[in-house]
C-alpha positions as a printed Julia matrix, in Angstrom:
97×3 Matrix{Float64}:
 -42.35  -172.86  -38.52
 -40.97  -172.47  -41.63
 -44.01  -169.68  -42.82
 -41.47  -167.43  -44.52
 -40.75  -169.35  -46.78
 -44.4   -169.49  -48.53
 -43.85  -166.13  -50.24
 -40.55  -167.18  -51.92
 -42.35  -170.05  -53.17
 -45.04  -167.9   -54.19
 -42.73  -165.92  -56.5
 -40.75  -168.72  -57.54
 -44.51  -170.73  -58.4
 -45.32  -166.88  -60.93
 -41.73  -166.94  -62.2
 -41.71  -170.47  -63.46
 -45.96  -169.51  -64.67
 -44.52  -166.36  -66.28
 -42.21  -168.68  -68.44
 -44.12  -171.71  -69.58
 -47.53  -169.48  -70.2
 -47.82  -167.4   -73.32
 -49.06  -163.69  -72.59
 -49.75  -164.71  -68.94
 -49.1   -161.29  -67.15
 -51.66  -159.93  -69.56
 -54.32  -163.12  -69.23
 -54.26  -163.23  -66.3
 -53.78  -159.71  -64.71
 -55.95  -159.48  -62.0
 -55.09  -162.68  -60.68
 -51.1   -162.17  -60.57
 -52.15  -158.94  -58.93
 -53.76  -160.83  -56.52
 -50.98  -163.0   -55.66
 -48.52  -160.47  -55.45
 -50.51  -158.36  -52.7
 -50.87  -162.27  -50.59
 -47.05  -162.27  -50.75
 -46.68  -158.71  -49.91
 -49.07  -159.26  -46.71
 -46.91  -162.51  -46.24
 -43.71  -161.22  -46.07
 -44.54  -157.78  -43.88
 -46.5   -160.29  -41.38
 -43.29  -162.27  -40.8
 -41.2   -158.96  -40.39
 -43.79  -157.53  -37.93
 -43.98  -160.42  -36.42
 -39.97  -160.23  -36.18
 -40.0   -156.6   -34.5
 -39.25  -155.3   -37.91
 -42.36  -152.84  -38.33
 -40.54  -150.48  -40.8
 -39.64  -153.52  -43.13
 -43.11  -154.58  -43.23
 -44.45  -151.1   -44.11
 -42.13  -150.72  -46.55
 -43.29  -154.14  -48.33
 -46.78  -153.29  -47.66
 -46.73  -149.7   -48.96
 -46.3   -150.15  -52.89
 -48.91  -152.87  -53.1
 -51.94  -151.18  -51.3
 -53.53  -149.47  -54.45
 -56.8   -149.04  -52.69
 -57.11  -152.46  -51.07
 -58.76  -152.14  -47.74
 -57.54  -155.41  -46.71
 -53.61  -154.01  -47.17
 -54.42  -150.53  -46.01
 -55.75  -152.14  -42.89
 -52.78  -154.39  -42.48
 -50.75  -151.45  -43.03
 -52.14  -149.49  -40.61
 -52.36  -152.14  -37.95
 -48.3   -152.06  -38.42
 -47.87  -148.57  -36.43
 -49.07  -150.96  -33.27
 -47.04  -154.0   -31.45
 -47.46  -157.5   -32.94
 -49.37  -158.05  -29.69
 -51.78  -155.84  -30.5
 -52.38  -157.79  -33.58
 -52.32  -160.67  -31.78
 -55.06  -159.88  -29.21
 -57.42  -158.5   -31.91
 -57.02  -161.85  -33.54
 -58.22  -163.99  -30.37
 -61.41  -161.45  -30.28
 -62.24  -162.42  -34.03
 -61.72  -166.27  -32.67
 -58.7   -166.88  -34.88
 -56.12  -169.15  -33.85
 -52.5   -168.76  -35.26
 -49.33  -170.71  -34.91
 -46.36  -169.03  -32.88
């Protein structure tokens, strides 16, 4: 799977937005905001994923700003992937390997 590559196209989709739209960091705020934090939980998930639990806490930790989805995520970090994985197939969700 080629899943780590969705956040680089992510950033290079708001670069190229940036550019062509006037005043777009400031129209649409929220929204960029929004983005940024999906990459952020993008990236760390791939580095967890990878054995790389540090990494992903460090990508995760500057985009929390009180969102209970990221501290969550965050949190969920300080365990094995496994973990993750198992609490996953409770909820019913099925992911890719």
């Amino acid at each position: 799977s080629k899943s780590e590559l969705f956040p680089i196209e992510k950033r290079i989709m708001l670069k190229k937005l940036h550019k062509s739209i006037p005043n777009f960091s400031k129209d649409y705020k929220i929204e960029v905001k929004y983005v940024e934090q999906s990459i952020a939980i993008e990236e760390a998930h791939h580095y967890w994923q990878n054995g790389n639990k540090d990494k992903a806490r460090k990508i995760l930790k500057p985009n929390i700003n009180g969102n209970i989805k990221l501290i969550l995520f965050y949190l969920l970090t300080f365990f094995p992937y496994g973990f993750y994985k198992s609490l996953l197939q409770l909820k019913g969700v099925v992911r890719p390997n």
